[in-house]
BANU-24756 format. One record per residue (C-alpha): residue in one letter; x, y, z; residue number from 1. Coordinates in steps of 0.02 Angstrom, whole numbers, plus 50000, padded with zeros to 5 digits. Layout:
BEGIN
<aa: A, u: X, v: Y, w: Z, i: NUM>
...
END
This chain:
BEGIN
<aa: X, u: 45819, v: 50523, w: 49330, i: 1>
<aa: X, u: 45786, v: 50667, w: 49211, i: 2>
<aa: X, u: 45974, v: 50725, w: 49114, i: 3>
<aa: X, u: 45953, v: 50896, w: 49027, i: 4>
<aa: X, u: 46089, v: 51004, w: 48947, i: 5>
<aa: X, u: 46059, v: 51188, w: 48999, i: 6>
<aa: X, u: 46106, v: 51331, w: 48904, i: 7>
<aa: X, u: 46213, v: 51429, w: 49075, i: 8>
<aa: X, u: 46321, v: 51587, w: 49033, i: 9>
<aa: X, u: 46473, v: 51570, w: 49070, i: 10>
<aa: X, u: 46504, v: 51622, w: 49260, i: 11>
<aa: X, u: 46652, v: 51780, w: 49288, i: 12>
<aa: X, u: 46810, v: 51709, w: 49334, i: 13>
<aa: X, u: 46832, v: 51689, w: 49541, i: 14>
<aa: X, u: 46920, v: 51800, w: 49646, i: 15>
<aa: X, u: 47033, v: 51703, w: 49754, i: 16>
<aa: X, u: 47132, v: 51736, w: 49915, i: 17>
<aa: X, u: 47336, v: 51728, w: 49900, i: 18>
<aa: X, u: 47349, v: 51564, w: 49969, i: 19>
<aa: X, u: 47198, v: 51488, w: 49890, i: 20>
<aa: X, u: 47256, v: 51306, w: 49800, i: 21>
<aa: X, u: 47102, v: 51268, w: 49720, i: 22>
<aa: X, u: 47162, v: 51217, w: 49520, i: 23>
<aa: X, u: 47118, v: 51355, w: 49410, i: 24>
<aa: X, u: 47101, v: 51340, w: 49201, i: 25>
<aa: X, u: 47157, v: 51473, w: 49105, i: 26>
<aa: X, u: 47062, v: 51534, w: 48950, i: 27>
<aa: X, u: 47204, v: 51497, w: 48871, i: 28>
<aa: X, u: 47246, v: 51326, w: 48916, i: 29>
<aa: X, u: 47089, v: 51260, w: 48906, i: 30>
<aa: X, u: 47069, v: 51221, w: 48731, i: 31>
<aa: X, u: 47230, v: 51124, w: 48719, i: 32>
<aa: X, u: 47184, v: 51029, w: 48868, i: 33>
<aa: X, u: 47047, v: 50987, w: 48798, i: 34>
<aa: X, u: 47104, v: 50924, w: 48637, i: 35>
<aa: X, u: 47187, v: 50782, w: 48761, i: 36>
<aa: X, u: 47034, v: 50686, w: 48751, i: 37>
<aa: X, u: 46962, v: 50585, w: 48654, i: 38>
<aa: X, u: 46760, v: 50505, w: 48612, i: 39>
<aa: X, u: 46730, v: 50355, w: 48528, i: 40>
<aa: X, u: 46636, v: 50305, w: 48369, i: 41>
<aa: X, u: 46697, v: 50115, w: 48348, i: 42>
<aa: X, u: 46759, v: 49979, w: 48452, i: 43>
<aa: X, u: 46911, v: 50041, w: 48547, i: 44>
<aa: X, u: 47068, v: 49929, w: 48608, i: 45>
<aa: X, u: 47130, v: 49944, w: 48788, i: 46>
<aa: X, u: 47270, v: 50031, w: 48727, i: 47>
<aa: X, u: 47188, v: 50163, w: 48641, i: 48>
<aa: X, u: 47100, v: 50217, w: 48813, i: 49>
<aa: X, u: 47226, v: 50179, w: 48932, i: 50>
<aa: X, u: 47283, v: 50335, w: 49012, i: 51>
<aa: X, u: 47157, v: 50431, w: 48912, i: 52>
<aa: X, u: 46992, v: 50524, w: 48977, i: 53>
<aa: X, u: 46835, v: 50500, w: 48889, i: 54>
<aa: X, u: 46742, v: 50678, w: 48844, i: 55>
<aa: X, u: 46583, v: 50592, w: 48800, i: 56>
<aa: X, u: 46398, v: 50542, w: 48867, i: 57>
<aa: X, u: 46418, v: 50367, w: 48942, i: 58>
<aa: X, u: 46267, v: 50301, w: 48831, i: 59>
<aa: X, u: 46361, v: 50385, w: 48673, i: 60>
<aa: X, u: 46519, v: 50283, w: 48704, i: 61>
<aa: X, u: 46489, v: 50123, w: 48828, i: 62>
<aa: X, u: 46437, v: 50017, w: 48687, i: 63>
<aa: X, u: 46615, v: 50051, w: 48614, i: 64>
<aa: X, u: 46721, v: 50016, w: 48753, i: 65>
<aa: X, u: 46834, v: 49842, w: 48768, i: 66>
<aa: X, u: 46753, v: 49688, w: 48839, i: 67>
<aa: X, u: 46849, v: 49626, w: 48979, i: 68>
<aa: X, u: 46977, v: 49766, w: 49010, i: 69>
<aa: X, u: 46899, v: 49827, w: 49210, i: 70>
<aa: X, u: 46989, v: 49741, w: 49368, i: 71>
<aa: X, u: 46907, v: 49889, w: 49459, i: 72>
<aa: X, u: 46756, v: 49989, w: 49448, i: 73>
<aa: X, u: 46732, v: 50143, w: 49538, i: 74>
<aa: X, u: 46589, v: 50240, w: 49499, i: 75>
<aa: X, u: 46532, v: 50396, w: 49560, i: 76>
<aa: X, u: 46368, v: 50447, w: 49493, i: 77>
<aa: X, u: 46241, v: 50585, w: 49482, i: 78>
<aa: X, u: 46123, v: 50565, w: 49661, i: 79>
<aa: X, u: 45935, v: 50548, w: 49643, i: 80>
<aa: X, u: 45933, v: 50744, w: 49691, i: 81>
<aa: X, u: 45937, v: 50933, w: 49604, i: 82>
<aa: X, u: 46090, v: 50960, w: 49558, i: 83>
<aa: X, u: 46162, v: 51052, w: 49431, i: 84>
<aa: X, u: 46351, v: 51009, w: 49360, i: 85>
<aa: X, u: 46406, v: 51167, w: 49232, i: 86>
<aa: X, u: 46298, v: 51118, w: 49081, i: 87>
<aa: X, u: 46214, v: 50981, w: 49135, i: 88>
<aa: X, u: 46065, v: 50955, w: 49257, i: 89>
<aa: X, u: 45980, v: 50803, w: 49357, i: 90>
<aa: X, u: 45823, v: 50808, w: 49420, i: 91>
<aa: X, u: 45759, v: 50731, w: 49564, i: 92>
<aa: X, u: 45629, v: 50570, w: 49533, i: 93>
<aa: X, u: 45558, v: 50448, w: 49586, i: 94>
<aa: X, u: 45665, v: 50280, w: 49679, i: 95>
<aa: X, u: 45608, v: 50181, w: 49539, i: 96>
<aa: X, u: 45650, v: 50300, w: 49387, i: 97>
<aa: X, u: 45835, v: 50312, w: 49479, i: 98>
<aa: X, u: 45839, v: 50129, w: 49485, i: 99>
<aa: X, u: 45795, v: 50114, w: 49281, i: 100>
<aa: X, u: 45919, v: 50233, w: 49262, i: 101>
<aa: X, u: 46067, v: 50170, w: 49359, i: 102>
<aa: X, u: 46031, v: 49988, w: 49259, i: 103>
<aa: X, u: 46024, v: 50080, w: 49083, i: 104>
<aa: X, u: 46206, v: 50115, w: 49107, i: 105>
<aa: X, u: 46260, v: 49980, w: 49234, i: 106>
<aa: X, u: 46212, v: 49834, w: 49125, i: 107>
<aa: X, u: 46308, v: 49921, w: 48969, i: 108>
<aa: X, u: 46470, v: 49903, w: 49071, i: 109>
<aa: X, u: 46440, v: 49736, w: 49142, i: 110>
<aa: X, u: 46545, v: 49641, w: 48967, i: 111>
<aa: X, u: 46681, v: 49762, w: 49013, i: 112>
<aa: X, u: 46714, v: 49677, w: 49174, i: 113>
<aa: X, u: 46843, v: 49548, w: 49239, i: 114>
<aa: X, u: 46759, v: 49403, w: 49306, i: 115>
<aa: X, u: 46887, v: 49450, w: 49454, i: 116>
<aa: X, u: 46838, v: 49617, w: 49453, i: 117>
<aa: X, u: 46782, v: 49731, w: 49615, i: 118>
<aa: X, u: 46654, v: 49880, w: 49604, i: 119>
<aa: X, u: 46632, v: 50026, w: 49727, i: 120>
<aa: X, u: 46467, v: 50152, w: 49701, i: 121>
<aa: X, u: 46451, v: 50313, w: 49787, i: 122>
<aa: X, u: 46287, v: 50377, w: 49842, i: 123>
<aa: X, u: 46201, v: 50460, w: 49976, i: 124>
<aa: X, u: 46067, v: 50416, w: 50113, i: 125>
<aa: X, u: 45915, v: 50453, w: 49989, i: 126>
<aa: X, u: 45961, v: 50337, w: 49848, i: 127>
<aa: X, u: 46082, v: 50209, w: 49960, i: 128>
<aa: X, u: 45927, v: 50092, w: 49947, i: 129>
<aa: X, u: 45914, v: 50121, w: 49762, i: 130>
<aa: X, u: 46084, v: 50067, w: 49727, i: 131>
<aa: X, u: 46084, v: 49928, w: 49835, i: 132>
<aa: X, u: 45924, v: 49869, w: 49750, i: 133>
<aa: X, u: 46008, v: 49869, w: 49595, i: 134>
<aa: X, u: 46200, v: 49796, w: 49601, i: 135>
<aa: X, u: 46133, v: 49635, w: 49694, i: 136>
<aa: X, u: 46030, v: 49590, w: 49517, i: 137>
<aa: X, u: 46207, v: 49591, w: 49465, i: 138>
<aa: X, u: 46342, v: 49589, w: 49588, i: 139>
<aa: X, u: 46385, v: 49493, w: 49760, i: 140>
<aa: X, u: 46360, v: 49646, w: 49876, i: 141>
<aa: X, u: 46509, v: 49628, w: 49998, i: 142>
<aa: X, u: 46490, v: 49773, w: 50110, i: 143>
<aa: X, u: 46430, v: 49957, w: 50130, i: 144>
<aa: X, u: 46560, v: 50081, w: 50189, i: 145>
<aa: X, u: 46496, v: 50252, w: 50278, i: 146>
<aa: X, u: 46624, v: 50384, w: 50286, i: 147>
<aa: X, u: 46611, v: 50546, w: 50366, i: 148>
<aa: X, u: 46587, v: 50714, w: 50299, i: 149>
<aa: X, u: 46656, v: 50847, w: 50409, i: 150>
<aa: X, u: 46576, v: 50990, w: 50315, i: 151>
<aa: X, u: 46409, v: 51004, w: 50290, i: 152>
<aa: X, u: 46268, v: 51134, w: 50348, i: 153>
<aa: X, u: 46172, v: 51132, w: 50520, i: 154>
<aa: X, u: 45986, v: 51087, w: 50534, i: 155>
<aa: X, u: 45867, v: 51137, w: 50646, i: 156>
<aa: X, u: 45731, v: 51000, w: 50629, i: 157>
<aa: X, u: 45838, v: 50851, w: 50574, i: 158>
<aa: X, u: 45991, v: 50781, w: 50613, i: 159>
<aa: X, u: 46160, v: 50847, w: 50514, i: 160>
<aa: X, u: 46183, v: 50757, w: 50349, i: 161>
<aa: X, u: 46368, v: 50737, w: 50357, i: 162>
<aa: X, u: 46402, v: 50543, w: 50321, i: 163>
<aa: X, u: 46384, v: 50459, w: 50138, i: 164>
<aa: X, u: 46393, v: 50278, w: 50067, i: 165>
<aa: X, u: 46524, v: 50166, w: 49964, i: 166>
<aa: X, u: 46440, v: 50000, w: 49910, i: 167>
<aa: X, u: 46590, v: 49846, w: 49882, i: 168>
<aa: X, u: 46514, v: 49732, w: 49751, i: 169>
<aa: X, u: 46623, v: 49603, w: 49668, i: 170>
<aa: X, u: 46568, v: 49490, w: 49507, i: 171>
<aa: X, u: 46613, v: 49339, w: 49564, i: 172>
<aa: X, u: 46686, v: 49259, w: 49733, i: 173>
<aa: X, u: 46857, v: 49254, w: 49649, i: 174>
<aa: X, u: 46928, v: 49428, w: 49683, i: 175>
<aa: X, u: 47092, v: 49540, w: 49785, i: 176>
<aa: X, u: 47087, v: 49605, w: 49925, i: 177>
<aa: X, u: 47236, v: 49681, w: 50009, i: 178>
<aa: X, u: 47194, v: 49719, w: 50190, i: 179>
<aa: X, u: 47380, v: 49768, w: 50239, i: 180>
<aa: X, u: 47393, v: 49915, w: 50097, i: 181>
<aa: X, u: 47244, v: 50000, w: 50178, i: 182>
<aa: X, u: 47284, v: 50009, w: 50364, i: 183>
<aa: X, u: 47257, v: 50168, w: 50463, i: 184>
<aa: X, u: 47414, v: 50213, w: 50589, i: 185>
<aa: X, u: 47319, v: 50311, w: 50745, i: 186>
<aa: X, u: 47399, v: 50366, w: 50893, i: 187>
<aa: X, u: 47357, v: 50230, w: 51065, i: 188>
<aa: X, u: 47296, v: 50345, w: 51189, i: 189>
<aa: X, u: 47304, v: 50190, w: 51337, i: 190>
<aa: X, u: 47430, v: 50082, w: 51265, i: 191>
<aa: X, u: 47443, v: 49903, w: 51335, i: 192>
<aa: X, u: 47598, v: 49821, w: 51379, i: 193>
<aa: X, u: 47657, v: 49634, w: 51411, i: 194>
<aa: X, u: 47729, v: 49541, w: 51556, i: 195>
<aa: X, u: 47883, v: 49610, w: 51503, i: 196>
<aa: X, u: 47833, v: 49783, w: 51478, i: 197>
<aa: X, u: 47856, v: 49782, w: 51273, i: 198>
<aa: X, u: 47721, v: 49885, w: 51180, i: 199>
<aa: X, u: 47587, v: 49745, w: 51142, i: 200>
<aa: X, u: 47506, v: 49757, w: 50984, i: 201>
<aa: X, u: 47571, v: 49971, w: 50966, i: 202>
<aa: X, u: 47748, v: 50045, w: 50908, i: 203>
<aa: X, u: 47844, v: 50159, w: 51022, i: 204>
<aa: X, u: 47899, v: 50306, w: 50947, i: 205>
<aa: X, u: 48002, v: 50477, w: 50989, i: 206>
<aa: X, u: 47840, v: 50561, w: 50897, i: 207>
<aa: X, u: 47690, v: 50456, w: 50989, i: 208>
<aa: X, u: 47639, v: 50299, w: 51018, i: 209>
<aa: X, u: 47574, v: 50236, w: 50842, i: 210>
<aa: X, u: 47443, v: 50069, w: 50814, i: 211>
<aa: X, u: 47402, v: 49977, w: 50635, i: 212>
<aa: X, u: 47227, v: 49956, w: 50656, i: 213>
<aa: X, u: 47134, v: 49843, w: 50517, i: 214>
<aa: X, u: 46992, v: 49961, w: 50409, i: 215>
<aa: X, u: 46838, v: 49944, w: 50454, i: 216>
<aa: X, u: 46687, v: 50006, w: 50346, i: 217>
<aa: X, u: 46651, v: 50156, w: 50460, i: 218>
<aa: X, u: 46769, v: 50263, w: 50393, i: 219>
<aa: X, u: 46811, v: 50462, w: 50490, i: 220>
<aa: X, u: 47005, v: 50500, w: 50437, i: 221>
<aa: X, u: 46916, v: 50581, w: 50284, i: 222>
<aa: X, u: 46945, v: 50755, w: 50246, i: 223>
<aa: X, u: 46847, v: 50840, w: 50093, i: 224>
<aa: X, u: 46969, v: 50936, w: 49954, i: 225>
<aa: X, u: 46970, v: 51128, w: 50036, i: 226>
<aa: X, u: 47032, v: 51296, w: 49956, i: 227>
<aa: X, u: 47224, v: 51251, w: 50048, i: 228>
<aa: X, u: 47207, v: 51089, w: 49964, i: 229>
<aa: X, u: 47318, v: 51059, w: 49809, i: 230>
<aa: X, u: 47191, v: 50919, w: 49748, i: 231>
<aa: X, u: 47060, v: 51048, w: 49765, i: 232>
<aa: X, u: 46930, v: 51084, w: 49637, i: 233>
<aa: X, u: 46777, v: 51195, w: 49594, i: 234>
<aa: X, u: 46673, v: 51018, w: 49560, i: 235>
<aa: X, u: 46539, v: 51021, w: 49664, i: 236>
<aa: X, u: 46545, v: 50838, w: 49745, i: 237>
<aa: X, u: 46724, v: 50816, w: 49725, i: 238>
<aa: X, u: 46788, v: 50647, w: 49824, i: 239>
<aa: X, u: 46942, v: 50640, w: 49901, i: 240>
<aa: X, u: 47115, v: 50569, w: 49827, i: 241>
<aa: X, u: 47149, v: 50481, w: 49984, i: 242>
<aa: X, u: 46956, v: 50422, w: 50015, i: 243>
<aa: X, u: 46980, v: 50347, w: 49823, i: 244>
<aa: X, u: 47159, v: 50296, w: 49866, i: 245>
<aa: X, u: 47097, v: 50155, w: 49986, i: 246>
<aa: X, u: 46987, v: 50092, w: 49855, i: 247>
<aa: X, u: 47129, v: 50069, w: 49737, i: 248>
<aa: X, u: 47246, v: 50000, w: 49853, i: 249>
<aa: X, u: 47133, v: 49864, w: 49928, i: 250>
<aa: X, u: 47051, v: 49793, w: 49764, i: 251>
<aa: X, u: 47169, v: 49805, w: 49635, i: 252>
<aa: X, u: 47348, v: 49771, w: 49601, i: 253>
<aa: X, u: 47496, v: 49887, w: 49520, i: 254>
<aa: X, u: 47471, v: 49868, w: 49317, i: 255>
<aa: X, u: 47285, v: 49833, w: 49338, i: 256>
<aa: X, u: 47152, v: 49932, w: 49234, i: 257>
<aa: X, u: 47056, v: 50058, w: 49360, i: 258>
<aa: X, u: 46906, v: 50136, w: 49280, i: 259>
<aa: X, u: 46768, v: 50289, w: 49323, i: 260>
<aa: X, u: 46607, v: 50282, w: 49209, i: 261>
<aa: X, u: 46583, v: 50456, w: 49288, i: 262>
<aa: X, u: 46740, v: 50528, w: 49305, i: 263>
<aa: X, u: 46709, v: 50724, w: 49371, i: 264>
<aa: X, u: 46867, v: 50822, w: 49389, i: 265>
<aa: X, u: 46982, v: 50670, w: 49375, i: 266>
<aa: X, u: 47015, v: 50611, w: 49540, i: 267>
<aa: X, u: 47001, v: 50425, w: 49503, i: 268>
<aa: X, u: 47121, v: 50430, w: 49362, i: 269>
<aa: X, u: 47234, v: 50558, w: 49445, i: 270>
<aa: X, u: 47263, v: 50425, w: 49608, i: 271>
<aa: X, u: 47254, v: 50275, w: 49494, i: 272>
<aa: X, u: 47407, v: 50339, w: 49429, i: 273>
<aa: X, u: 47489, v: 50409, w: 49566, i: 274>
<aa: X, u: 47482, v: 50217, w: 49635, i: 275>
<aa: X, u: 47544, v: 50140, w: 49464, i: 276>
<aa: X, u: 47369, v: 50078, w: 49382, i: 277>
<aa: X, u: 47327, v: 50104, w: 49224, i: 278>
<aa: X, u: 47155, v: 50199, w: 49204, i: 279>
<aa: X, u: 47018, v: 50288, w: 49101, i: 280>
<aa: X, u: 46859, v: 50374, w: 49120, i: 281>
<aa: X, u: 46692, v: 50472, w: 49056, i: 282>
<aa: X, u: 46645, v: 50634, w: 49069, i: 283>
<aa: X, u: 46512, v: 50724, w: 48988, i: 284>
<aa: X, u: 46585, v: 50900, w: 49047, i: 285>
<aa: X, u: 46709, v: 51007, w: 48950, i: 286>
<aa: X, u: 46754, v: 51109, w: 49125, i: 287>
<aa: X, u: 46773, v: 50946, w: 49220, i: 288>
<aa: X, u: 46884, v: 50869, w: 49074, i: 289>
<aa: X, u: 47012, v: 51002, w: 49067, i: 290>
<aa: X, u: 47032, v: 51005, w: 49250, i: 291>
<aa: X, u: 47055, v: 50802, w: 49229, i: 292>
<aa: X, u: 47183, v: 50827, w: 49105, i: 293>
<aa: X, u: 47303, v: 50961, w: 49188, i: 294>
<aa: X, u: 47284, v: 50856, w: 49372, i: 295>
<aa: X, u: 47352, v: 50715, w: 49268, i: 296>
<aa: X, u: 47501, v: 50813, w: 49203, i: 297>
<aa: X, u: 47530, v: 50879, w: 49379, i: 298>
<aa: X, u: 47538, v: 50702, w: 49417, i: 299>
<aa: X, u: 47685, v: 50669, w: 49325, i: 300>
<aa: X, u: 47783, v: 50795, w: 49466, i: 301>
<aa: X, u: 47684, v: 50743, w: 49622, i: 302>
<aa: X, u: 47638, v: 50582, w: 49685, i: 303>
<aa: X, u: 47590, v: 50632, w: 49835, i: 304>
<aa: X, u: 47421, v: 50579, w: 49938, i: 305>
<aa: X, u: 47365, v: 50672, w: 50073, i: 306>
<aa: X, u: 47342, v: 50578, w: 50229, i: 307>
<aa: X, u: 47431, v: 50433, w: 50159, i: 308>
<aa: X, u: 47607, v: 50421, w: 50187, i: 309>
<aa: X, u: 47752, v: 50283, w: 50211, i: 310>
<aa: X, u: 47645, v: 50141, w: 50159, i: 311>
<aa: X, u: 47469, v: 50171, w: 50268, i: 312>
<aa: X, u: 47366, v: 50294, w: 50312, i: 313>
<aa: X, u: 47334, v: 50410, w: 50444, i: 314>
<aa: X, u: 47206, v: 50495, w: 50536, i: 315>
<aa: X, u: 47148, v: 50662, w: 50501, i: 316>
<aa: X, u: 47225, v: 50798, w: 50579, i: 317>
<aa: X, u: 47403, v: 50722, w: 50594, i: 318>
<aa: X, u: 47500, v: 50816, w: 50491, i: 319>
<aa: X, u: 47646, v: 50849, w: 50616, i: 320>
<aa: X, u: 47660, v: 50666, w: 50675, i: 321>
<aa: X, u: 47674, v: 50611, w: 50492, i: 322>
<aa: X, u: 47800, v: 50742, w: 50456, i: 323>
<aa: X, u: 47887, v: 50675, w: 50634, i: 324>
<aa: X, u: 47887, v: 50494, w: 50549, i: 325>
<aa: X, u: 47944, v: 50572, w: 50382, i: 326>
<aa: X, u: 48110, v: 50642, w: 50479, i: 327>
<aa: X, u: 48126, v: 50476, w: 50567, i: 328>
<aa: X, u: 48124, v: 50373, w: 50419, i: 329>
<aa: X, u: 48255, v: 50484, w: 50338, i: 330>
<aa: X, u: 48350, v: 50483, w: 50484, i: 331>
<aa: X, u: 48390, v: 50296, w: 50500, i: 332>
<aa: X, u: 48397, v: 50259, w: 50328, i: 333>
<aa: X, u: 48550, v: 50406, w: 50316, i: 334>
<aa: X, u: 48622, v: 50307, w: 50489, i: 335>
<aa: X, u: 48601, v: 50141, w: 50384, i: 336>
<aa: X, u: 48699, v: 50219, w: 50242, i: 337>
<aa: X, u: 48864, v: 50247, w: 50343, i: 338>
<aa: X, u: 48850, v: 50090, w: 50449, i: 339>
<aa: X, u: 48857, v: 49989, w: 50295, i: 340>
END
């Protein structure tokens, strides 16, 4: 893959509707959000990049980062396609260029791993092969998760792209997995019932009939960040907090080091701490940085997830039967207060 930095003019500011959430950075904030970050030019200590994002090229800094510090690796990178992210363009090439290109980097981070550790990797369709190919020189390769895009545009010749992969690759067969912190809560539509008539397997509830199901790798209670969205950026690829909030929650544990080689506008440091991990991450992109930074700060106010709520998540589209829950909750826990 071909990395150039392009001299772009900076684009006039957008003109946005009313109720349009999409982050916005001020000329004037930006420099001092910027001078939150920091590059490295010698060995750093885990303490000098925990909670910290990295404004740097990965292959400026990698060789300076701690050995051992990852329990889990979530990496988003650049797809073997055209795309071009504010300064900085990637080319399209060849399967076996991509592959060089995703070990040049891969193998610098590989000391910087628990033996424990777990690592996800995002791609799409055209270079899923390409990254398979490549973690199983150096990982176990545990699974391949497909989630669902709901946006996307129409073809006429081809089917809809609309679904991308998450590869689960751990480094050793010594690793966490937490399978209760990443059920999904969906409504039964034909709930079963015992001999006695008791729900079976399903909770009745004055706001539906509600099952834990166990998360499969097919995954379609995904929503991309929109202009109503809070979380909701101008990055082009932007993942969702709640997509990158079942990562977290199944392979890593409260206190443990979550870390994004690519890092975008932030969204894997912003739910790492929303969910109490400690975290870091690269970026090569001033833009992308600052909107890292003031998501983080906004953090400190709001822990919220969308689609996650009360300990699981839910399916898309269930915004009134989670609020429903919400009152419920509060409900008995106020009737629990005065029957003590």
């Amino acid at each position: 893959m071909k990395l150039n930095k392009t001299a772009i003019e900076a684009p006039e500011p957008k003109v946005r509707a009313p109720r349009n959430r999409t982050l916005t950075i001020s000329p004037n904030e930006a420099p001092h959000l910027l001078r939150e970050t920091i590059s490295l030019s010698m060995p750093a200590s885990v303490e000098e990049i925990s909670g910290k994002i990295i404004h740097q090229d990965i292959f400026d800094c990698a060789d300076y980062l701690p050995d051992a510090f990852i329990d889990l690796l979530l990496i988003d990178p650049p797809y073997n396609i055209n795309k071009t992210f504010v300064e900085t363009k990637f080319t399209k090439t060849s399967s076996s260029n991509y592959e060089t290109w995703l070990s040049r980097w891969i193998e610098k981070l590989l000391r910087c791993i628990k033996p424990e550790a777990s690592i996800y990797v995002c791609c799409d369709w055209q270079s899923s092969a390409s990254v398979q190919s490549v973690l199983q020189r150096h990982f176990i390769v545990r699974n391949r998760i497909t989630w669902e895009r709901e946006k996307g545009r129409g073809a006429t010749a081809n089917w809809k792209n609309c679904s991308e992969d998450i590869w689960f690759c751990t480094k050793s067969k010594d690793y966490f997995f937490d399978v209760n912190a990443v059920k999904v809560k969906k409504k039964v539509i034909a709930p079963y019932r015992d001999h006695l008539g008791a729900p079976k397997d399903w909770e009745e509830t004055n706001s539906g009939n509600f099952r834990l199901t166990h998360p499969s790798n097919l995954w379609t209670d995904i929503s991309i960040p929109f202009w109503s969205m809070p979380e909701n950026t101008d990055h082009p690829t932007q993942k969702p907090e709640k997509l990158v909030a079942k990562l977290i929650l199944a392979s890593s544990q409260k206190g443990d080091f979550v870390f994004d080689p690519f890092l975008g506008s932030g969204t894997t440091c912003v739910t790492a701490k929303k969910l109490g991990r400690r975290y870091s991450g690269i970026e090569i992109e001033s833009e992308y940085c600052q909107m890292a930074v003031k998501r983080l700060t906004q953090a400190d106010n709001d822990t919220t997830i969308q689609g996650y709520h009360d300990g699981f998540f839910w399916e898309r589209n269930s915004l009134s039967d989670q609020k429903a829950n919400k009152l419920k909750l509060a409900s008995t826990t106020t009737r629990d207060m005065f029957d003590e």
